[in-house]
VEXDREN-2710 file (C-alpha; in Angstrom, 1 decimal):
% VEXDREN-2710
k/r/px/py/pz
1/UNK/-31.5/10.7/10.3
2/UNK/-31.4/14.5/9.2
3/UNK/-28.0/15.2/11.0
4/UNK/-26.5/17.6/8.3
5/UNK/-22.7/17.6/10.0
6/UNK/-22.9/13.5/10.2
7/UNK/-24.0/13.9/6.7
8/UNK/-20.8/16.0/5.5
9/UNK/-18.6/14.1/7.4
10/UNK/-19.7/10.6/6.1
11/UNK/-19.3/12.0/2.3
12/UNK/-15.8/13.2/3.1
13/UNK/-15.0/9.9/4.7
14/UNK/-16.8/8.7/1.7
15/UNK/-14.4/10.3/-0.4
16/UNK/-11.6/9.3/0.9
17/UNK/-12.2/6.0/0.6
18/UNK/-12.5/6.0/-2.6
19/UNK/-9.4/8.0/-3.5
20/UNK/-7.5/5.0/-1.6
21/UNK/-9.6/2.5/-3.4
22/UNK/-7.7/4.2/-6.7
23/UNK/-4.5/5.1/-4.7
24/UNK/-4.0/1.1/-4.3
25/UNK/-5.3/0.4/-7.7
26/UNK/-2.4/2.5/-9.4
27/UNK/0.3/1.4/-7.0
28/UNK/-0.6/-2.5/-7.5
29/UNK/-0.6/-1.5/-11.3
30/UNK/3.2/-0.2/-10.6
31/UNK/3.7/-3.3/-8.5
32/UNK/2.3/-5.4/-10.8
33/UNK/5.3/-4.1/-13.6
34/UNK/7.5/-4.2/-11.4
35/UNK/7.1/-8.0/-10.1
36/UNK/7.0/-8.6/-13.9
37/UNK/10.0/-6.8/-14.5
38/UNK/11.6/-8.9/-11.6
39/UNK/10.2/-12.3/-13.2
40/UNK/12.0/-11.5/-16.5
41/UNK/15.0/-10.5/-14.8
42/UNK/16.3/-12.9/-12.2
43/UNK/15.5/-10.7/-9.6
44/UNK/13.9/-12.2/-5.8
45/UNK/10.5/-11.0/-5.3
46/UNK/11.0/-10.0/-2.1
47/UNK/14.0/-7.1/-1.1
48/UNK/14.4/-7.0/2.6
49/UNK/16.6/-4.1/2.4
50/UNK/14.2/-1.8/0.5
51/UNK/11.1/-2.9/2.5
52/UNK/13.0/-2.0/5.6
53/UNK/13.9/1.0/4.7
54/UNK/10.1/1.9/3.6
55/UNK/8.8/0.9/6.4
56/UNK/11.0/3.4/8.7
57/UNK/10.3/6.3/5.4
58/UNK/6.6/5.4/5.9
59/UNK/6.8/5.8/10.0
60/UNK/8.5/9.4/10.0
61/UNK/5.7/10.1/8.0
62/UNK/3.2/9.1/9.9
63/UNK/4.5/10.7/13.3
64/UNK/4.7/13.7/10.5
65/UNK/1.3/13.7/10.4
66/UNK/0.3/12.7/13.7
67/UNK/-0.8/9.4/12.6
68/UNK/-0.1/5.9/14.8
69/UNK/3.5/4.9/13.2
70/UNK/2.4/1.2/14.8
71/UNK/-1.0/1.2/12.3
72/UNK/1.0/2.7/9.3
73/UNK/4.1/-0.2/9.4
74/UNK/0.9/-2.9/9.8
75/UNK/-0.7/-1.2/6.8
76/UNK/2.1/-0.8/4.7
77/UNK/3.1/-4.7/6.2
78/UNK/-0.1/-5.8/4.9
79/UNK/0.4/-4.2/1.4
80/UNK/3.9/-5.6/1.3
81/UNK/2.9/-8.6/1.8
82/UNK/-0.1/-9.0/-0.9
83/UNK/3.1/-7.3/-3.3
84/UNK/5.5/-10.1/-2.5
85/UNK/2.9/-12.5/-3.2
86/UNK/2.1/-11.1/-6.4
87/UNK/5.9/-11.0/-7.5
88/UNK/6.0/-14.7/-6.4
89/UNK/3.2/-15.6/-8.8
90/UNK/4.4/-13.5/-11.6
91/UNK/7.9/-15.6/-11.2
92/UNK/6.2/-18.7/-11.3
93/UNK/4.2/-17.9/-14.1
94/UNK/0.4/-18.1/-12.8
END
């Protein structure tokens, strides 16, 4: 195929993906000190109150931006999730 539009729009799409590839990377690295920060103090791995209140920060911003507030609470739902999970291991020491 010698569609030159297709062709710029798949590199920019492209690109983008892998900017979020390194966007999760550095926020699971965060996460990652923080669940270990959490192990060593006490602390639950999961905080209701602050995942709450993401979710509804993360929302505004999406209707901000004209983006599906349904898909961006699954996404960030999902990423929660895998975080939790990770905090849960770090407690137990795997």
């Amino acid at each position: 195929m010698n569609d030159e539009i297709l062709k710029s729009y798949r590199e920019s799409i492209d690109n983008i993906d892998a900017a979020l590839v390194f966007m999760l990377a550095e926020r699971f690295k965060i996460t990652k000190a923080v669940g270990l920060h959490k192990a060593t103090s006490g602390l639950p791995a999961a905080d209701p109150n602050r995942e709450s209140a993401q979710i509804e920060r993360l929302r505004s911003l999406a209707k901000s931006a004209n983006l599906d507030p349904d898909f961006s609470e699954k996404f960030l739902r999902f990423i929660i999730d895998e975080v939790i999970r990770h905090h849960e291991k770090a407690k137990s020491g795997d």
